[in-house]
C-alpha positions in Angstrom: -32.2 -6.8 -11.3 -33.2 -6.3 -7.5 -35.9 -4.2 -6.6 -35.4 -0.6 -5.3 -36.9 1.6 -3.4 -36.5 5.5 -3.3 -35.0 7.1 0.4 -38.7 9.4 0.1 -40.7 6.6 0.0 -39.0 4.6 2.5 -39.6 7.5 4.8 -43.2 7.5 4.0 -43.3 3.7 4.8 -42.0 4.2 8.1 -43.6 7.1 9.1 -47.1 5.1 8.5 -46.3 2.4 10.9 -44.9 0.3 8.1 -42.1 -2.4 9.2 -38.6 -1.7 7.8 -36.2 -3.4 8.4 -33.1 -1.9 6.9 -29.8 -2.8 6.7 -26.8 -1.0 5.4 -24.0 -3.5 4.3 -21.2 -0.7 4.4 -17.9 -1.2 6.7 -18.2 -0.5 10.7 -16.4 2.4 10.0 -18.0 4.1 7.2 -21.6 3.1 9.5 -19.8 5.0 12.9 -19.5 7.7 10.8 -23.3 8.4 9.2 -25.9 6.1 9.3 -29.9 6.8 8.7 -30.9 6.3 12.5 -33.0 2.9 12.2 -30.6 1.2 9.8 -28.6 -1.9 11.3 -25.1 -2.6 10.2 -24.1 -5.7 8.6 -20.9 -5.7 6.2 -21.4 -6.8 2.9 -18.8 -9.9 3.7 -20.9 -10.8 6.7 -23.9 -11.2 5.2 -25.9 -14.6 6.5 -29.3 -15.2 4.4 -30.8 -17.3 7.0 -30.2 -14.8 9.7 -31.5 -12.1 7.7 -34.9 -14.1 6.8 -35.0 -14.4 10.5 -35.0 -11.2 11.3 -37.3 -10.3 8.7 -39.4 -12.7 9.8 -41.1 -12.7 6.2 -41.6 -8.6 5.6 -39.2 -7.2 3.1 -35.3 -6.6 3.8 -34.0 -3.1 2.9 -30.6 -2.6 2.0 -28.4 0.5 1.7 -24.4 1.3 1.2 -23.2 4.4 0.7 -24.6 5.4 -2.8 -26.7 2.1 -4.4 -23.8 0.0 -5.4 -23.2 -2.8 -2.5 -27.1 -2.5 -1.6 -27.5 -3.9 -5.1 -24.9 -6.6 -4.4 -26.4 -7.6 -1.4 -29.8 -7.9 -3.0 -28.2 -9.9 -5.8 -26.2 -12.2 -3.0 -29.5 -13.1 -1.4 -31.5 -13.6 -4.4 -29.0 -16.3 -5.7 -29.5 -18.0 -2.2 -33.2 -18.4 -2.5 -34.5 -14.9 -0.5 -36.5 -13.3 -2.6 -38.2 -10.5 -0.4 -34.9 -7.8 -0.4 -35.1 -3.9 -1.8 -32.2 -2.2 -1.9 -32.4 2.1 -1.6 -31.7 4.2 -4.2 -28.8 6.3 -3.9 -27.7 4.8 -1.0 -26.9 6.9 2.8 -26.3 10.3 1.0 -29.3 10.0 -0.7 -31.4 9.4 2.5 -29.6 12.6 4.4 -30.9 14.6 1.2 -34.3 13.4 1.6 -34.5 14.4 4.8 -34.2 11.0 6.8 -33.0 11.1 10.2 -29.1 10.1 10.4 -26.5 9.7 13.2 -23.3 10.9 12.9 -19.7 10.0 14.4 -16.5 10.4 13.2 -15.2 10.9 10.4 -13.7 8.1 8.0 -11.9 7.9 4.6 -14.7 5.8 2.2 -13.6 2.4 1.0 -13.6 3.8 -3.0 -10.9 6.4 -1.7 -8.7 3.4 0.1 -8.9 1.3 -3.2 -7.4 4.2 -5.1 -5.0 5.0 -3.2 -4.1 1.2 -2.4 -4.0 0.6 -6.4 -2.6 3.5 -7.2 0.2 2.9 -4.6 0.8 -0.3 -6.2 0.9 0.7 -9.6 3.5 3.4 -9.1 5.9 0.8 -7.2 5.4 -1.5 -10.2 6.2 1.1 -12.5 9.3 2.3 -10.2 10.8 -1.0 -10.0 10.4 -1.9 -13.9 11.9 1.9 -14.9 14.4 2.3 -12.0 15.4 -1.0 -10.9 19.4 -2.4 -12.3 18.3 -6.0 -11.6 16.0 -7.5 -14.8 14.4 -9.8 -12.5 12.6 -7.0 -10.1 12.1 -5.3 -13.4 10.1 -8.0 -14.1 8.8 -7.9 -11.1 7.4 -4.7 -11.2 6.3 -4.9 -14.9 4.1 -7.8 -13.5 2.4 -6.3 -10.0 1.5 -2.9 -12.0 0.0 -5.0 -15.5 -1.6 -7.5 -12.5 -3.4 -4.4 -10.7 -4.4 -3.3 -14.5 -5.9 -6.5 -15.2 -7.6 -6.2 -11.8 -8.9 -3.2 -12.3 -10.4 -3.9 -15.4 -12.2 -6.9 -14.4 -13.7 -5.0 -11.2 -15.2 -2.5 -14.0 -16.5 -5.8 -15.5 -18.1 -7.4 -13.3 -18.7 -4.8 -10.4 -16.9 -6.9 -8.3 -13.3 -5.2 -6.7 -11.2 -8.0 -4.7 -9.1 -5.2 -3.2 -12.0 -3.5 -1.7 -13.5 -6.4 0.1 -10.4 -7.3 1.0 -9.3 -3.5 2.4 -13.0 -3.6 4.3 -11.6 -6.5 6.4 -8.6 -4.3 7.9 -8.6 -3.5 11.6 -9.3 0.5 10.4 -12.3 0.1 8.8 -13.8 -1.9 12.1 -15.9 -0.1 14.8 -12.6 0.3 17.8 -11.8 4.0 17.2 -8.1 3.5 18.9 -7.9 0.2 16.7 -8.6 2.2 13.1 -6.3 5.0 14.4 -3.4 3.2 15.1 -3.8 0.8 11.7 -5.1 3.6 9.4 -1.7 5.0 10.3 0.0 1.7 9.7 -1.7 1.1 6.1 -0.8 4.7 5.3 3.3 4.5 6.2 3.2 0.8 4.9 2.3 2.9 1.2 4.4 5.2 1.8 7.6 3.2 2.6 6.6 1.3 -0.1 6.6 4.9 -2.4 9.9 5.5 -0.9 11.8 2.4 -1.3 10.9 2.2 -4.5 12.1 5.8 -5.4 15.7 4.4 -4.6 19.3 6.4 -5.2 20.6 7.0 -8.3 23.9 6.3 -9.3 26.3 9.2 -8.9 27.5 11.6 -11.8 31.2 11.6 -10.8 33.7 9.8 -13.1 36.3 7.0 -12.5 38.4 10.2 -13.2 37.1 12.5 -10.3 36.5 9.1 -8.0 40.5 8.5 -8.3 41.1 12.4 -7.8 39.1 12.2 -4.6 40.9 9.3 -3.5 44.3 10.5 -4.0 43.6 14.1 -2.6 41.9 12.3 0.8 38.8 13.9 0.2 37.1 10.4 -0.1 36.9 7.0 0.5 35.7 3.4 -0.7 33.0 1.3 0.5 32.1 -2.4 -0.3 28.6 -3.5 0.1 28.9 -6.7 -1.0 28.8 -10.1 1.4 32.0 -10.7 3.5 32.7 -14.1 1.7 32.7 -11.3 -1.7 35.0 -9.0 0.2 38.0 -11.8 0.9 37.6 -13.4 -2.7 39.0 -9.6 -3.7 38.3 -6.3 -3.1 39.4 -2.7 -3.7 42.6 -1.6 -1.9 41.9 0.6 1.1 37.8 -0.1 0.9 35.7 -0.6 3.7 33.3 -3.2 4.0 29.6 -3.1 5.0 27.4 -5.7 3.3 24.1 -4.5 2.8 22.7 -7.6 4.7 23.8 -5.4 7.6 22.2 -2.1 6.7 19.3 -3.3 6.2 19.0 -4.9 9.5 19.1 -1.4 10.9 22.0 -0.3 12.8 23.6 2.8 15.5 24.5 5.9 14.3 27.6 4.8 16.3 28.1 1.5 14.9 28.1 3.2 11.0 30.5 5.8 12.8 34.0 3.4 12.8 33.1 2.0 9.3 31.8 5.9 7.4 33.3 9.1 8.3 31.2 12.0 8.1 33.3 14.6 6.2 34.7 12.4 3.1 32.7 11.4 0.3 31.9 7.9 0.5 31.7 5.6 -2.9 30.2 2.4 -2.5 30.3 -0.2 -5.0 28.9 -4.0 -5.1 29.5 -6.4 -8.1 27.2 -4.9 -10.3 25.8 -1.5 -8.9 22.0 -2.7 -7.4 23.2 -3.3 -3.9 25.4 0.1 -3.6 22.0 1.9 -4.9 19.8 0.3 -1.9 22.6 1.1 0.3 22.8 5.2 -0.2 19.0 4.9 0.1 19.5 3.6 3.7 22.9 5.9 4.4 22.2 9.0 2.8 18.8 9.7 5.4 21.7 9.3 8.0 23.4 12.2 6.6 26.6 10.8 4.8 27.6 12.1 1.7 27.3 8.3 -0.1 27.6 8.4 -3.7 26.7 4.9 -5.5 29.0 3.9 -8.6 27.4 2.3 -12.0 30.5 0.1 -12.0 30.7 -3.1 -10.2 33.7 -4.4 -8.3 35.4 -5.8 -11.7 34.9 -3.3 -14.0 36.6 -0.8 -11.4 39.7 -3.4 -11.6 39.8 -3.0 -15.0 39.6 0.7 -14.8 42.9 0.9 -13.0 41.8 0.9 -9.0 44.3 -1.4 -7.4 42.6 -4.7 -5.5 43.4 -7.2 -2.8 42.6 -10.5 -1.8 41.8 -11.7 1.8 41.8 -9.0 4.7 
């Protein structure tokens, strides 16, 4: 167990002349934000303990993180590498501001405890989305796996104090010192969750029966979409259908371009072989305001349900 020191008598240290040398181990961003005012930043990733004995030059090494936990692994690192003189601060920064130590303040950051929830979290729901929601048995698999893997993660980070995904999260351009840098790639991080969130919520398949689907048909109040891959489309496809493979969509496309394939006052029922693809394809369409409408049955199953087909163009 590393020594500690309390922020009140690291105060009194300094204020008799004492030599402190005190480093807090937190991300860039989290030191621009507060800092006591004679602390030096070196992330916990970056420690080196031969530059630190160096710059010690043989006193003792403070440490301090945001509330006693990374100090203490900091301490630990540089014990196990031979430096024996390190002290890390009890209660970390927000105990030193209590105790009245001079601190230097910037802007403000999200902490690096609050980006591993969220991050885990994230993951966890799109795990859980994909094994619940998904048609396809392998990305229910798939998702089964990420969420039990960020569980198991999880778990051993309350182990063995040590959390992978937050020394990996305190690499990221937005935890670093560039203000424009962390802007721009905090706002990244956060639509790269939340397109994650969103993808995974996909659309449902519709409510309406083979029934109505024929009656909509027949009346012109509707019309049929195939998603699946040309080569799918030739080898036989429903009479009258139009075809845009999802390969397509999800390459991004013109309002104008979806214009001569979708119409924008009939219900459009897309269908694939086995209803996945049509689902992923009202997720991209229906944003675009069309009326899309994804059927549970697949291309063969709709043959046998009476809807005439054709082969070729």
């Amino acid at each position: 167990m590393p020594a500690t020191i309390s922020p009140t008598a690291l105060n009194e240290l300094r204020r008799n002349g004492g030599k402190v040398t005190l480093i807090d181990v937190r991300t860039p961003a989290e030191f621009g934000e507060v800092h006591v005012d004679f602390a030096h930043n070196i992330p916990l990733d970056r420690l080196n303990p031969q530059e630190i004995t160096t710059a010690a030059a043989g006193g003792p090494v403070y440490f301090v993180c945001k509330s006693g936990g990374r100090s203490q692994k900091a301490c630990d690192m540089l014990l196990a590498a031979g430096v024996r003189n390190v002290i890390s601060v009890d209660g970390g920064t927000a105990a030193c501001e209590a105790a009245g130590l001079p601190v230097v303040r910037g802007r403000k950051v999200m902490a690096l405890e609050r980006q591993v929830r969220i991050a885990a979290g994230a993951l966890v729901a799109v795990g859980a989305a994909l094994a619940g929601l998904s048609p396809d048995p392998m990305w229910q698999r798939i998702g089964a796996g990420l969420a039990g893997f960020v569980g198991c993660g999880l778990v051993f980070a309350g182990i063995t104090d040590t959390c992978g995904m937050g020394m990996l999260i305190a690499k990221m351009p937005w935890n670093q010192v560039s203000r424009s840098a962390a802007t721009c790639a905090r706002a990244l991080f956060l639509g790269l969750l939340l397109g994650a969130l969103s993808g995974a919520a996909r659309a449902e398949h519709t409510q309406d029966s083979l029934d109505t689907v024929k009656q909509a048909l027949a009346q012109q109040q509707a019309v049929m979409l195939d998603v699946r891959e040309l080569e799918e489309w030739q080898a036989g496809h429903l009479a009258g259908a139009g075809l845009l493979p999802l390969s397509v969509l999800e390459k991004g496309g013109t309002l104008q371009a979806y214009a001569q394939v979708l119409p924008k006052n009939k219900i459009i029922y897309c269908y694939c072989l086995a209803g996945g693809r049509c689902m992923e394809a009202a997720a991209i369409l229906q944003p675009l305001g069309y009326d899309v409408r994804a059927l549970r049955s697949g291309y063969p199953q709709l043959v046998k349900a009476g809807f005439p087909s054709v082969i070729g163009k």
